[in-house]
PyMOL Python script that loads the backbone (N, CA, C, O; Angstrom):
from pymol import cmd

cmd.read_pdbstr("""\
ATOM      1  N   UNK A   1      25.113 -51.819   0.950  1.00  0.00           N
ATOM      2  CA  UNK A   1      25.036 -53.255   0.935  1.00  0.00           C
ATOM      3  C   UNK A   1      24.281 -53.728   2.168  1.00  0.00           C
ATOM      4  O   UNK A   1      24.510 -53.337   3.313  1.00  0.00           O
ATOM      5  N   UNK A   2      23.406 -54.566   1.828  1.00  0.00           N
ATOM      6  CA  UNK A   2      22.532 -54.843   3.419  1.00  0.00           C
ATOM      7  C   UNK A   2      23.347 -56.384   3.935  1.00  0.00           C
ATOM      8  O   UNK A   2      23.693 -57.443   3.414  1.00  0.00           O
ATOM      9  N   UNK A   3      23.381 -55.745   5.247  1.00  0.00           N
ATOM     10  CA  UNK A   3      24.188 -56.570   6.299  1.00  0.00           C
ATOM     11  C   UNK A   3      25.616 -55.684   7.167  1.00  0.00           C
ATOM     12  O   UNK A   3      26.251 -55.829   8.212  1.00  0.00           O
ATOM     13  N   UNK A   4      25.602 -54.724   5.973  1.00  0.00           N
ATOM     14  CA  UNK A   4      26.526 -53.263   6.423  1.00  0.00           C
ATOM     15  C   UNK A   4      26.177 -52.556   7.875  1.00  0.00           C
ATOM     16  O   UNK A   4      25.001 -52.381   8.193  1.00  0.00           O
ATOM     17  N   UNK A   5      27.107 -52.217   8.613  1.00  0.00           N
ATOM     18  CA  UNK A   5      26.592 -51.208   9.621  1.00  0.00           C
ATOM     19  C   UNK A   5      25.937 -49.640   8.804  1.00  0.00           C
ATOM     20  O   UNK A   5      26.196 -48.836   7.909  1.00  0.00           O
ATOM     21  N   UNK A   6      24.862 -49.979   9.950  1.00  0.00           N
ATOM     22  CA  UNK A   6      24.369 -48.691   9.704  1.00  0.00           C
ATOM     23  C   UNK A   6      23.018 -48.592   8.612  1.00  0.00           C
ATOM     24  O   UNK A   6      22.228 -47.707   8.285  1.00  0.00           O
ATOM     25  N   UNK A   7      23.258 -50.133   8.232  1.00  0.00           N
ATOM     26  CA  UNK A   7      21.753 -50.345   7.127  1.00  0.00           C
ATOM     27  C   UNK A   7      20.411 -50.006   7.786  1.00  0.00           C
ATOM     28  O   UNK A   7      20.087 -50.404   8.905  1.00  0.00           O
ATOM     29  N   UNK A   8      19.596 -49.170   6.920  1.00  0.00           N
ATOM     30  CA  UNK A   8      18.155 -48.350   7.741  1.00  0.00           C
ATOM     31  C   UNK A   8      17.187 -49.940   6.719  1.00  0.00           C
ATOM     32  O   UNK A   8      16.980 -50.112   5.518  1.00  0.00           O
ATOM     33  N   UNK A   9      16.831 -50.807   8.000  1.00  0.00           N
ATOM     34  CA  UNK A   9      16.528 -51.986   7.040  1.00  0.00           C
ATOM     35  C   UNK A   9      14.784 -51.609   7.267  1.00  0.00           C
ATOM     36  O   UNK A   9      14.022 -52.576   7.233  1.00  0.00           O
ATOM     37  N   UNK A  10      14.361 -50.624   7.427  1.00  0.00           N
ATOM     38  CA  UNK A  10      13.350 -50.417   6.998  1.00  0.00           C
ATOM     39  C   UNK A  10      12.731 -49.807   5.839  1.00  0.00           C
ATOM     40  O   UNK A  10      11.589 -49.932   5.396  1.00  0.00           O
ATOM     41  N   UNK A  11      13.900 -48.992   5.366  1.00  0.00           N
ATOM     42  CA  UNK A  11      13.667 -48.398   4.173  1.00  0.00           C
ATOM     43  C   UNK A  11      14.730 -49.407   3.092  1.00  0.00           C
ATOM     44  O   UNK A  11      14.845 -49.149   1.894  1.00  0.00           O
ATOM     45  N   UNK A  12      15.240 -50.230   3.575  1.00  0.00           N
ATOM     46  CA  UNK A  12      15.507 -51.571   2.631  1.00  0.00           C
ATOM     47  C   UNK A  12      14.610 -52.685   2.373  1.00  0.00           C
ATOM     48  O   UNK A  12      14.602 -53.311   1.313  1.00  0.00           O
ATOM     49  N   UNK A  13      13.860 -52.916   3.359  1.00  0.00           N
ATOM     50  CA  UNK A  13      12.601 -53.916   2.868  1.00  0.00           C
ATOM     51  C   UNK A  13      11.159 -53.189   2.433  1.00  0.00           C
ATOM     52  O   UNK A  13      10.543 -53.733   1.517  1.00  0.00           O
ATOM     53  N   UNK A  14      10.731 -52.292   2.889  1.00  0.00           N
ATOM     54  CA  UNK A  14       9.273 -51.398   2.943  1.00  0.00           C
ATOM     55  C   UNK A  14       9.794 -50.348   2.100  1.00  0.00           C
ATOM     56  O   UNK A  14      10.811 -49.669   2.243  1.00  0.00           O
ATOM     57  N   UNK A  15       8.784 -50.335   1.061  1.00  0.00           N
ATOM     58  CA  UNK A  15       8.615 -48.788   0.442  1.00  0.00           C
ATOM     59  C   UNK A  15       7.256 -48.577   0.007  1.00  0.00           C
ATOM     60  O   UNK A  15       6.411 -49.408   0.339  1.00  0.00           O
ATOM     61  N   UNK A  16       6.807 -47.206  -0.952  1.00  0.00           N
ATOM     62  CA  UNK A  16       5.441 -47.102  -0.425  1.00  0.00           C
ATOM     63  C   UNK A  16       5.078 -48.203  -2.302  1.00  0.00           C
ATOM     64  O   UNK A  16       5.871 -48.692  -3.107  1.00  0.00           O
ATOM     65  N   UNK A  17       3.821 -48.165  -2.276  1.00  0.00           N
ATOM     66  CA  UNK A  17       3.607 -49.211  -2.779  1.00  0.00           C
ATOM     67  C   UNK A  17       2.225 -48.911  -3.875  1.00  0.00           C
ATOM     68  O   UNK A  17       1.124 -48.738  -3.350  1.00  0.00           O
ATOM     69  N   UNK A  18       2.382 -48.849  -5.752  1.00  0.00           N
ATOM     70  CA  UNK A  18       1.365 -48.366  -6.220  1.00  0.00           C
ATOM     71  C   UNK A  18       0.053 -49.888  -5.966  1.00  0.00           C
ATOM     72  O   UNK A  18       0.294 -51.033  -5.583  1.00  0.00           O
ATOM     73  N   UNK A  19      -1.339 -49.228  -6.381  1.00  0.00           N
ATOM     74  CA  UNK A  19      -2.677 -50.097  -6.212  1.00  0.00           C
ATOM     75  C   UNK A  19      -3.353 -49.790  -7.986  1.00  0.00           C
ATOM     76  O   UNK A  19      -3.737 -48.678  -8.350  1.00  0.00           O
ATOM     77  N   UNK A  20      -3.361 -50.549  -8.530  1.00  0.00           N
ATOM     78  CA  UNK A  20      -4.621 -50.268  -9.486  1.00  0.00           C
ATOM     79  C   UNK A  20      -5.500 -51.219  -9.496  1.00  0.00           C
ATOM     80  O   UNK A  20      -5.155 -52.400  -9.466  1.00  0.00           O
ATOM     81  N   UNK A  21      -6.805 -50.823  -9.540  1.00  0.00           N
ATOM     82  CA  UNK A  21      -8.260 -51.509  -9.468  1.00  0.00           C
ATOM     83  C   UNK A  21      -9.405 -50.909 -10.604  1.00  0.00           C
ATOM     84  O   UNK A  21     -10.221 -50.036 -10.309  1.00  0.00           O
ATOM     85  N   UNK A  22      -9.317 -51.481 -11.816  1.00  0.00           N
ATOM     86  CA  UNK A  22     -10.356 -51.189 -13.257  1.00  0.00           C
ATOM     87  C   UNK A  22     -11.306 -52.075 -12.525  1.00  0.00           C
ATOM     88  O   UNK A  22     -10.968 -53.114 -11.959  1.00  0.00           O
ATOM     89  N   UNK A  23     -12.556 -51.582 -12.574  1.00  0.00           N
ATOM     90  CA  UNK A  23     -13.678 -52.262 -12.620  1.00  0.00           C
ATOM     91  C   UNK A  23     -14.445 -51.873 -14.124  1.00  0.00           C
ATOM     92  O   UNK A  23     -14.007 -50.947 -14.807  1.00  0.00           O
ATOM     93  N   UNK A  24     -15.542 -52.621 -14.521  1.00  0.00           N
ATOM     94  CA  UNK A  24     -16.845 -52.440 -15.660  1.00  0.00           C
ATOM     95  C   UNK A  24     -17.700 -52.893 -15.690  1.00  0.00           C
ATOM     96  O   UNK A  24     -17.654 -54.119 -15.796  1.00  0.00           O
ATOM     97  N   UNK A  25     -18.471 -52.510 -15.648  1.00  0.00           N
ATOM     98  CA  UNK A  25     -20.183 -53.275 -15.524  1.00  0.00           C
ATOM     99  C   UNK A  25     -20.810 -52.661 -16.539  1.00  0.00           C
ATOM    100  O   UNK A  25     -20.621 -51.565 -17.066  1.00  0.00           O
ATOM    101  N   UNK A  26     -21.768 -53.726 -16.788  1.00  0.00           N
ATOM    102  CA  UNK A  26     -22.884 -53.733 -18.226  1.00  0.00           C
ATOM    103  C   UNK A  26     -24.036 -54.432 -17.749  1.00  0.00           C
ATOM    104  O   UNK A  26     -24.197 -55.578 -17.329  1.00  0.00           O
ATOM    105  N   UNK A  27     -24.685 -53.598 -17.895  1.00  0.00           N
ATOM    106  CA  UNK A  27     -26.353 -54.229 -17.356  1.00  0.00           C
ATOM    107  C   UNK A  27     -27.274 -53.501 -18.369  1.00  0.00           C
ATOM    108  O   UNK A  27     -27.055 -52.520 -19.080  1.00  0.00           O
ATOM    109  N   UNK A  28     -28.508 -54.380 -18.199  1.00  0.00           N
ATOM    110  CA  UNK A  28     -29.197 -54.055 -19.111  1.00  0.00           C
ATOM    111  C   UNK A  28     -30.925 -55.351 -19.016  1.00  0.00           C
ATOM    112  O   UNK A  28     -31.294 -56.034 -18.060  1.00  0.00           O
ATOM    113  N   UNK A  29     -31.364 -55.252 -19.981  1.00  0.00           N
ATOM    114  CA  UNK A  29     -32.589 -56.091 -19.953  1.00  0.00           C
ATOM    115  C   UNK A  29     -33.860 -55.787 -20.280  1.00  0.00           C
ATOM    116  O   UNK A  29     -34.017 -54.615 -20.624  1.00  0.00           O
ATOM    117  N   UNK A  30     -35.009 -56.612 -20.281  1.00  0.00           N
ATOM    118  CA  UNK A  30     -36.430 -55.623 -20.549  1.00  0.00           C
ATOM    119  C   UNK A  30     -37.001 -56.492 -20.024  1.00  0.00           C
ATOM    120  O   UNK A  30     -36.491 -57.459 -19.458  1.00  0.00           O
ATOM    121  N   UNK A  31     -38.647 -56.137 -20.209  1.00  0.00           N
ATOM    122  CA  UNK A  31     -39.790 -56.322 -18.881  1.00  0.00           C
ATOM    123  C   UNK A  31     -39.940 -57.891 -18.394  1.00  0.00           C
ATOM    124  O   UNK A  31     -40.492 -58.197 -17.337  1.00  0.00           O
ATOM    125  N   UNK A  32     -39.361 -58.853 -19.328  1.00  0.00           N
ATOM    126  CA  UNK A  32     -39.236 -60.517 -18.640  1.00  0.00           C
ATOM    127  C   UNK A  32     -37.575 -60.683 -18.217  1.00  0.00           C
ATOM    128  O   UNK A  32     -37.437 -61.698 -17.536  1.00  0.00           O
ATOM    129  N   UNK A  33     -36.659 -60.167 -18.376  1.00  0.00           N
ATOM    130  CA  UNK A  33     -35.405 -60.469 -18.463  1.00  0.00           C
ATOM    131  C   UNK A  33     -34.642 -59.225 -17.735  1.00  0.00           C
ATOM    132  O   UNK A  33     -35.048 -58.068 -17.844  1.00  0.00           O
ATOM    133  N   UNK A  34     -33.487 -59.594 -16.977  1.00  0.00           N
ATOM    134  CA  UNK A  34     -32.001 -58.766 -16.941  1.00  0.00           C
ATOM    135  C   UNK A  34     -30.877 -59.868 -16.884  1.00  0.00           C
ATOM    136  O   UNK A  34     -30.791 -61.081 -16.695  1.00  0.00           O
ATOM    137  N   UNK A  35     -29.870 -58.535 -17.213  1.00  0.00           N
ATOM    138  CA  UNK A  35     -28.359 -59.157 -16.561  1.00  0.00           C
ATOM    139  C   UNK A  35     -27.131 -58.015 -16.523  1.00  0.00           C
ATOM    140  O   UNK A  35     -26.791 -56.978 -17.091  1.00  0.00           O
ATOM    141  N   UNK A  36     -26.712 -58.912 -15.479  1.00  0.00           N
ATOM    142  CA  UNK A  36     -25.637 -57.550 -15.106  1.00  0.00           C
ATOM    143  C   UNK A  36     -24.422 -58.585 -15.332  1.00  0.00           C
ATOM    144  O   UNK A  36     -24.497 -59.760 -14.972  1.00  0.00           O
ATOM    145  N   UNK A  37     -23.103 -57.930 -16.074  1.00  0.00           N
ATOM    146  CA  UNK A  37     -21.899 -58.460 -15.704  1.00  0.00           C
ATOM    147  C   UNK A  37     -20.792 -57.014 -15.430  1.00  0.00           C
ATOM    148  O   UNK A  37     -20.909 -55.825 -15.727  1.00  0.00           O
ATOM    149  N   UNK A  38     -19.923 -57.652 -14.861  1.00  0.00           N
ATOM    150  CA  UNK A  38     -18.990 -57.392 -14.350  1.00  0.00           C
ATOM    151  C   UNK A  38     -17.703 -57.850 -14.622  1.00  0.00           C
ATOM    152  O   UNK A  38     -17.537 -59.045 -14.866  1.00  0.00           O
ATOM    153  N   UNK A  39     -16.378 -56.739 -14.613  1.00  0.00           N
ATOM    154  CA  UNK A  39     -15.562 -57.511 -14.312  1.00  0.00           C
ATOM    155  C   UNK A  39     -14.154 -56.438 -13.614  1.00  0.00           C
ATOM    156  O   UNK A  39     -14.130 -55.209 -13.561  1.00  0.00           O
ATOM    157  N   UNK A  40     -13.384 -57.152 -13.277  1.00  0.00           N
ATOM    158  CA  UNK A  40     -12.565 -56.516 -12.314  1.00  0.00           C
ATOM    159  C   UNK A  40     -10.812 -57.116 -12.151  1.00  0.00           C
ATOM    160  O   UNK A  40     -10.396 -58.165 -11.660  1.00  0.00           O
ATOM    161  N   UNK A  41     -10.267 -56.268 -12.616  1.00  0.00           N
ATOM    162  CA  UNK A  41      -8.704 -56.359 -12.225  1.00  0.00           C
ATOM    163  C   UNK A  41      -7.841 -55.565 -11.360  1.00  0.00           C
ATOM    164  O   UNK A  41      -7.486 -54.401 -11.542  1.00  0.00           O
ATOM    165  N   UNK A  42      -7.545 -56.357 -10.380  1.00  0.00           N
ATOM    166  CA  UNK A  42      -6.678 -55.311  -9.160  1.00  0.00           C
ATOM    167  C   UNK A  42      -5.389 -55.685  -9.476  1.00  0.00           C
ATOM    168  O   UNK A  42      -5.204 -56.678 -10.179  1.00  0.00           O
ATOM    169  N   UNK A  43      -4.218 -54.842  -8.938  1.00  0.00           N
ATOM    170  CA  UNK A  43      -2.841 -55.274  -9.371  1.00  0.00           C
ATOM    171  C   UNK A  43      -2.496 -54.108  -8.255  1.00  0.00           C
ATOM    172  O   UNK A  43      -2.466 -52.880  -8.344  1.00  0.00           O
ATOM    173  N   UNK A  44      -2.215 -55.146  -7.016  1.00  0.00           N
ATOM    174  CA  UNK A  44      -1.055 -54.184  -6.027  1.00  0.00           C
ATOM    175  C   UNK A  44       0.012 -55.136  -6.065  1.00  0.00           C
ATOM    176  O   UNK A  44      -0.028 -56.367  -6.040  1.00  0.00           O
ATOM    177  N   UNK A  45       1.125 -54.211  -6.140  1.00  0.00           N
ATOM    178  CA  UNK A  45       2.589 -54.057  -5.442  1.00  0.00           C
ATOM    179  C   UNK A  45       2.499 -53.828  -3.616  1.00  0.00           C
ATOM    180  O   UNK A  45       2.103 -52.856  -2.973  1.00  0.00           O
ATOM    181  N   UNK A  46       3.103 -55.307  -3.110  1.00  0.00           N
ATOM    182  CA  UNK A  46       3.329 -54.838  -1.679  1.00  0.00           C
ATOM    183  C   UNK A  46       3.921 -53.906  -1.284  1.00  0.00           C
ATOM    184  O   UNK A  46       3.985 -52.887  -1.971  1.00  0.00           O
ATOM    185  N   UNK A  47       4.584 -54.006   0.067  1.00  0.00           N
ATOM    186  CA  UNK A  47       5.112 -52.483   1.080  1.00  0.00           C
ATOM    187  C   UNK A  47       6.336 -53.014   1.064  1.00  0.00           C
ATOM    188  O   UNK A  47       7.363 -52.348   0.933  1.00  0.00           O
ATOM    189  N   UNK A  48       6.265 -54.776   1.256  1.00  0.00           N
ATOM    190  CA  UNK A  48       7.243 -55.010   1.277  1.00  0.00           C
ATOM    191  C   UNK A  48       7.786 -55.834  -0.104  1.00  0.00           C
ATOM    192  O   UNK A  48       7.200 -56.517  -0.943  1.00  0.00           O
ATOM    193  N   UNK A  49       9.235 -55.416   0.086  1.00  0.00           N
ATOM    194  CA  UNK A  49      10.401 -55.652  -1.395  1.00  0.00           C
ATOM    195  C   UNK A  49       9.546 -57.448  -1.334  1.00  0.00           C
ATOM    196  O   UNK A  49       9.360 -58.299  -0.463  1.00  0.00           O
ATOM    197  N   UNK A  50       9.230 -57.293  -2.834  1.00  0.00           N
ATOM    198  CA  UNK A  50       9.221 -58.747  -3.490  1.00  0.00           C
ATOM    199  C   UNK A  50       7.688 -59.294  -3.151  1.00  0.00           C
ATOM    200  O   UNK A  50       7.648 -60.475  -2.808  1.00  0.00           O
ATOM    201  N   UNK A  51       6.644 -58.709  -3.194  1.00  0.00           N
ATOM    202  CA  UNK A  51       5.295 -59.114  -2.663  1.00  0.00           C
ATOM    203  C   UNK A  51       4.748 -58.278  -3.868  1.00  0.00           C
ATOM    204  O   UNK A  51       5.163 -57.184  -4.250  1.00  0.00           O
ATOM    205  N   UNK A  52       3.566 -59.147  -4.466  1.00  0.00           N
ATOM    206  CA  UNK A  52       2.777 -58.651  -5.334  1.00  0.00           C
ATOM    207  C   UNK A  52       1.296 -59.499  -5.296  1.00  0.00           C
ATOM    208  O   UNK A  52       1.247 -60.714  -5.105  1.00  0.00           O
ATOM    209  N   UNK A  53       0.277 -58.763  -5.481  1.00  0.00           N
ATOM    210  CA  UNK A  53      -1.116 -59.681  -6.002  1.00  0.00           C
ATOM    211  C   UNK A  53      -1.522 -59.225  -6.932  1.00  0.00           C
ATOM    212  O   UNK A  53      -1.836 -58.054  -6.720  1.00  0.00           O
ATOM    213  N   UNK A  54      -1.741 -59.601  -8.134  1.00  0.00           N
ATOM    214  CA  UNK A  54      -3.141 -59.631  -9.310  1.00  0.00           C
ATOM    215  C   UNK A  54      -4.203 -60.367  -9.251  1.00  0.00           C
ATOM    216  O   UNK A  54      -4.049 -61.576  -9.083  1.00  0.00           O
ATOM    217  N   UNK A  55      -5.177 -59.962  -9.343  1.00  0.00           N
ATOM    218  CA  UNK A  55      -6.601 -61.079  -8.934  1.00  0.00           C
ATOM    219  C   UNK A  55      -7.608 -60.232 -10.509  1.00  0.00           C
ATOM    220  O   UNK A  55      -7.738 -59.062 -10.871  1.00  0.00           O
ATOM    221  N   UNK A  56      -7.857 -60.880 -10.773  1.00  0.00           N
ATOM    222  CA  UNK A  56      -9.182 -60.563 -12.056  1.00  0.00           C
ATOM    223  C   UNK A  56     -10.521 -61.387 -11.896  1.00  0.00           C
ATOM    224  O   UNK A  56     -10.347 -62.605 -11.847  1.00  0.00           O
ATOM    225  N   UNK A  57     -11.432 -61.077 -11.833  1.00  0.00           N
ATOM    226  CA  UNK A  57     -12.842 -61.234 -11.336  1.00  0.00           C
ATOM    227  C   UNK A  57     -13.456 -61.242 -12.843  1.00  0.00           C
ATOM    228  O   UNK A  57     -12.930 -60.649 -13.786  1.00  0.00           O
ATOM    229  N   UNK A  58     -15.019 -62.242 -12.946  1.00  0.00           N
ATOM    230  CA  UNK A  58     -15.815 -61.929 -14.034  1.00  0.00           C
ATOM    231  C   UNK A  58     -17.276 -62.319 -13.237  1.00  0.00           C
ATOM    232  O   UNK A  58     -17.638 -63.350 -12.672  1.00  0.00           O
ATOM    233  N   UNK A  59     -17.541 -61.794 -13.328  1.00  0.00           N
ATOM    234  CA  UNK A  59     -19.550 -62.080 -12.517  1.00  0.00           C
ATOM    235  C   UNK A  59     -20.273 -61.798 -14.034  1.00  0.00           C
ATOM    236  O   UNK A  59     -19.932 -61.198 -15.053  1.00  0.00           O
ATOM    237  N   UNK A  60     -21.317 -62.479 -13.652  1.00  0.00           N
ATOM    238  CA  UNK A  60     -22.374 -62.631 -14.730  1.00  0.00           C
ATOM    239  C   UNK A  60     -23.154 -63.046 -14.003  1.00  0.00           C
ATOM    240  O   UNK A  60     -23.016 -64.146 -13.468  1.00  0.00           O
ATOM    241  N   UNK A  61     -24.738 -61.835 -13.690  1.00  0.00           N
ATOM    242  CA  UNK A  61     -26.481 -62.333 -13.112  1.00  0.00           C
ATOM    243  C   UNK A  61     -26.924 -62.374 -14.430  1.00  0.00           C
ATOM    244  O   UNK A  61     -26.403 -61.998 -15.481  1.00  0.00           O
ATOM    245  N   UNK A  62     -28.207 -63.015 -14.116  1.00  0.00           N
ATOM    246  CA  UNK A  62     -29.526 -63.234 -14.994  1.00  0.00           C
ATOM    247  C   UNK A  62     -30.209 -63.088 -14.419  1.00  0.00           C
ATOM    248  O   UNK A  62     -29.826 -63.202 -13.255  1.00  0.00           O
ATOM    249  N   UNK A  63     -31.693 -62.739 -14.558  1.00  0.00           N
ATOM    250  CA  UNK A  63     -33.003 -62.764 -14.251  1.00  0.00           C
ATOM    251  C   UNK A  63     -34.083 -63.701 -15.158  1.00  0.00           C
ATOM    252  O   UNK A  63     -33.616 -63.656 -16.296  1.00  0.00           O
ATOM    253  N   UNK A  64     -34.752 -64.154 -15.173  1.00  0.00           N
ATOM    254  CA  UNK A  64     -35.636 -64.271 -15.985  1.00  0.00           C
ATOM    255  C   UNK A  64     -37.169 -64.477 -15.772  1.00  0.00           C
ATOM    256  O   UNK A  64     -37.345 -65.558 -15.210  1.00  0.00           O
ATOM    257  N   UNK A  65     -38.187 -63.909 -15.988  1.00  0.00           N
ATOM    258  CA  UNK A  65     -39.242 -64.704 -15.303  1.00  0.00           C
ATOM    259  C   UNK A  65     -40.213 -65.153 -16.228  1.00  0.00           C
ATOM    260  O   UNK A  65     -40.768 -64.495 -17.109  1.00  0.00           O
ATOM    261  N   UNK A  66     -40.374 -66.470 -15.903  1.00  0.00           N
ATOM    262  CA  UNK A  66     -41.563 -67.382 -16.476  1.00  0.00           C
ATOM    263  C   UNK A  66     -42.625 -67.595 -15.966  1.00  0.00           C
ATOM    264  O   UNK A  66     -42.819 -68.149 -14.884  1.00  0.00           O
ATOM    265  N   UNK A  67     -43.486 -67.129 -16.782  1.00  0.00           N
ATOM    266  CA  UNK A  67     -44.575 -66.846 -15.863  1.00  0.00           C
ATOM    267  C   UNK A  67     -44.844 -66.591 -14.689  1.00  0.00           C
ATOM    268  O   UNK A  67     -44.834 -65.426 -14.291  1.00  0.00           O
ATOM    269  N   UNK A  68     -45.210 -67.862 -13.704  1.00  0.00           N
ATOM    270  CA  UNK A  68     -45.142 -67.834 -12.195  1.00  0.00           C
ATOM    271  C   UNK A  68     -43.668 -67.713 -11.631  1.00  0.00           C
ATOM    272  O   UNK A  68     -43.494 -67.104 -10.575  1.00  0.00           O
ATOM    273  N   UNK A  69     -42.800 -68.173 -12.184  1.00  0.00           N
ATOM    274  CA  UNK A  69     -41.521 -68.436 -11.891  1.00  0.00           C
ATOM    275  C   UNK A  69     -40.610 -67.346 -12.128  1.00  0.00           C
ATOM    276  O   UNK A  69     -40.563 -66.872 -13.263  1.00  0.00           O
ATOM    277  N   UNK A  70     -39.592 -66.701 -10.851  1.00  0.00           N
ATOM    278  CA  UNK A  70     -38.355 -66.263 -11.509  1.00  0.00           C
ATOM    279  C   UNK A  70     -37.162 -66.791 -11.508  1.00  0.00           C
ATOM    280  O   UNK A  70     -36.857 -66.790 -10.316  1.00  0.00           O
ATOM    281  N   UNK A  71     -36.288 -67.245 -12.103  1.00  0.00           N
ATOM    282  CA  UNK A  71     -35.271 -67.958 -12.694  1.00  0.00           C
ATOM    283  C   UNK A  71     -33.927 -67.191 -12.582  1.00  0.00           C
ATOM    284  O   UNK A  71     -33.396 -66.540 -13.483  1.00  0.00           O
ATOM    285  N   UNK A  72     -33.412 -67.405 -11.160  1.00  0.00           N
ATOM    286  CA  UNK A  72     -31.832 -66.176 -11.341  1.00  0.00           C
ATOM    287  C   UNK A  72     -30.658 -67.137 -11.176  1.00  0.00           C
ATOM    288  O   UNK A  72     -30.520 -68.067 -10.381  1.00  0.00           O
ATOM    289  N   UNK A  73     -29.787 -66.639 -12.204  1.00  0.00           N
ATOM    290  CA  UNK A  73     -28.033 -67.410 -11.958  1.00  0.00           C
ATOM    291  C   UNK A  73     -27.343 -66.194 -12.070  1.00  0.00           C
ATOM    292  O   UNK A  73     -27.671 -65.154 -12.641  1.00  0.00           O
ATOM    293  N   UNK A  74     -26.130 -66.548 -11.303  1.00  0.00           N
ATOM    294  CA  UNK A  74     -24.785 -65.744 -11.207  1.00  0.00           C
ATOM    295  C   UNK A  74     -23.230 -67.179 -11.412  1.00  0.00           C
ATOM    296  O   UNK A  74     -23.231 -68.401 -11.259  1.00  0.00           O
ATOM    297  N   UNK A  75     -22.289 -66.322 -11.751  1.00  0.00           N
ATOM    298  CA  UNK A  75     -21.917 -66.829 -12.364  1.00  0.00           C
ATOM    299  C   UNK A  75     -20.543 -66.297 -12.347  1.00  0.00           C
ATOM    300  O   UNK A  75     -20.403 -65.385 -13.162  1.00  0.00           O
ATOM    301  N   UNK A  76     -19.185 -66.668 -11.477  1.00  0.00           N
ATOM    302  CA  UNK A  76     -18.367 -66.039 -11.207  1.00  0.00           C
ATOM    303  C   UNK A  76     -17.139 -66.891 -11.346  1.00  0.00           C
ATOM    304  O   UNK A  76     -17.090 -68.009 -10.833  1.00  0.00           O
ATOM    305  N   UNK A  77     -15.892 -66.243 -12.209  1.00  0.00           N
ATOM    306  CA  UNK A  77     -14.801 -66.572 -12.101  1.00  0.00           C
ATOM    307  C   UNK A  77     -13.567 -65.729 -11.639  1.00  0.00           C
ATOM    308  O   UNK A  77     -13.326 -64.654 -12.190  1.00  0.00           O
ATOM    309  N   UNK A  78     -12.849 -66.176 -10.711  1.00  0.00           N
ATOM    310  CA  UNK A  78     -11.932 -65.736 -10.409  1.00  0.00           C
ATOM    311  C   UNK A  78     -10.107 -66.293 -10.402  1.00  0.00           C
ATOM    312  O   UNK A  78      -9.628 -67.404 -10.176  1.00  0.00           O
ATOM    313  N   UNK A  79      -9.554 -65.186 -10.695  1.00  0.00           N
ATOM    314  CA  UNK A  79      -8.212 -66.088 -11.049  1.00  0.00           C
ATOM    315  C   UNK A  79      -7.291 -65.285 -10.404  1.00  0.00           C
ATOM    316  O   UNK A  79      -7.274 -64.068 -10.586  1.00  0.00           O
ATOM    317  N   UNK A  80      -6.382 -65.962  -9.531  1.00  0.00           N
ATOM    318  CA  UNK A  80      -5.417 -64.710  -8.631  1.00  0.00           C
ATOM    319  C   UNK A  80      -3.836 -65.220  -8.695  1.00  0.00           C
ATOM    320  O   UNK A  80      -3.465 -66.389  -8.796  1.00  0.00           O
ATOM    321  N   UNK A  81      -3.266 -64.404  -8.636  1.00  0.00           N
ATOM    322  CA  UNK A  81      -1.756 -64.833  -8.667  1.00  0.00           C
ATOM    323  C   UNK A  81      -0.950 -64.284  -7.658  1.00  0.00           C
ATOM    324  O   UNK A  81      -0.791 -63.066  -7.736  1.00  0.00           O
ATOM    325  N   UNK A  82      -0.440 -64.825  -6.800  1.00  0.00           N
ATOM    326  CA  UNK A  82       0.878 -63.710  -5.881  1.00  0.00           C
ATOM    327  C   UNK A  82       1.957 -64.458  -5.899  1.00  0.00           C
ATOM    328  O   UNK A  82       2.148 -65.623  -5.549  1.00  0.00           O
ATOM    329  N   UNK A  83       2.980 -63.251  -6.570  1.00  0.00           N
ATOM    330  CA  UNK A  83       4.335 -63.155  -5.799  1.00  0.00           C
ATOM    331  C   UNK A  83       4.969 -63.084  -4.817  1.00  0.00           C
ATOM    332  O   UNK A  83       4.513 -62.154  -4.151  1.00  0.00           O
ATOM    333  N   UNK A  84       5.867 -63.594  -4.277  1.00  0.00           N
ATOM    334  CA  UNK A  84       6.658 -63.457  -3.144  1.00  0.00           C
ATOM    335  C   UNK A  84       7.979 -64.366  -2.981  1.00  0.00           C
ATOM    336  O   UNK A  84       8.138 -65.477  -2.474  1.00  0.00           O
ATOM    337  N   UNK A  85       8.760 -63.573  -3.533  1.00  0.00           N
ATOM    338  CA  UNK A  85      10.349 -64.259  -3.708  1.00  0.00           C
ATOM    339  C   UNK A  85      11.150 -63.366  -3.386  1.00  0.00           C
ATOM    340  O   UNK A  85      10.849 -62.176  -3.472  1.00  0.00           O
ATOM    341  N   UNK A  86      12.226 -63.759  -2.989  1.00  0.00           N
ATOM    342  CA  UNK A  86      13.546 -63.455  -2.838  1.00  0.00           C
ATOM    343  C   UNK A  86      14.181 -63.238  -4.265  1.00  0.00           C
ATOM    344  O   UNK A  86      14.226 -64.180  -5.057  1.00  0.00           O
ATOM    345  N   UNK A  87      14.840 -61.562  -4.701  1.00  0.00           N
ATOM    346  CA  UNK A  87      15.560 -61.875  -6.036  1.00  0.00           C
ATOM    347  C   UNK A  87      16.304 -62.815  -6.186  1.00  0.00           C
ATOM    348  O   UNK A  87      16.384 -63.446  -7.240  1.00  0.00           O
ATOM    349  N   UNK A  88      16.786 -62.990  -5.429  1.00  0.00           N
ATOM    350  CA  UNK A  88      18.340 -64.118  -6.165  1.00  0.00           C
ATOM    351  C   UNK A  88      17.719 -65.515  -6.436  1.00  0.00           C
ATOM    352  O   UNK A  88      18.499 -66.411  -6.759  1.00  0.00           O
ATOM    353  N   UNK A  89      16.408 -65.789  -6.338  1.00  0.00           N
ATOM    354  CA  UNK A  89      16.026 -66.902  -6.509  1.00  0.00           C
ATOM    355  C   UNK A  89      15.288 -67.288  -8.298  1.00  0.00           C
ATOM    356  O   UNK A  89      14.869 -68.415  -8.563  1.00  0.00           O
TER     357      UNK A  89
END
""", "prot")
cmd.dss("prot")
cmd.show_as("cartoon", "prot")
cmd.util.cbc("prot")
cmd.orient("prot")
């Protein structure tokens, strides 16, 4: 029970902690045009009890060239979430 003598309150708040990170990219194009997208989901678990982040990423380049002109956009969304509570809440 934490608040007990003798509680090791480091190995009650900190433990070790998994990471996953998928990335994918797709690119492609021909001799007037490209584009590359991307996208990306991380999902760590903190060290410490009750801490978490998920973040997911989407990028999207273009190229294009018109004649004299080259024409580039990117194009990025990102959406993130963290946890951090106390169970009893």
């Amino acid at each position: 029970m934490p608040g007990s003598a003798g509680t090791n309150w480091w190995k009650a708040v900190f433990s070790p902690a998994s990471v996953t990170d998928a990335n994918l990219r797709i690119s492609g194009g021909g001799a007037d045009n490209a584009y590359n997208v991307s996208f990306n989901f991380l999902n760590q678990n903190g060290t410490a009890a009750y801490n978490r982040l998920q973040r997911g990423t989407v990028r999207v380049n273009t190229t294009f060239n018109l004649d004299r002109f080259i024409v580039r956009r990117e194009y990025r969304v990102v959406a993130r979430a963290t946890l951090r509570r106390h169970p009893e809440r």
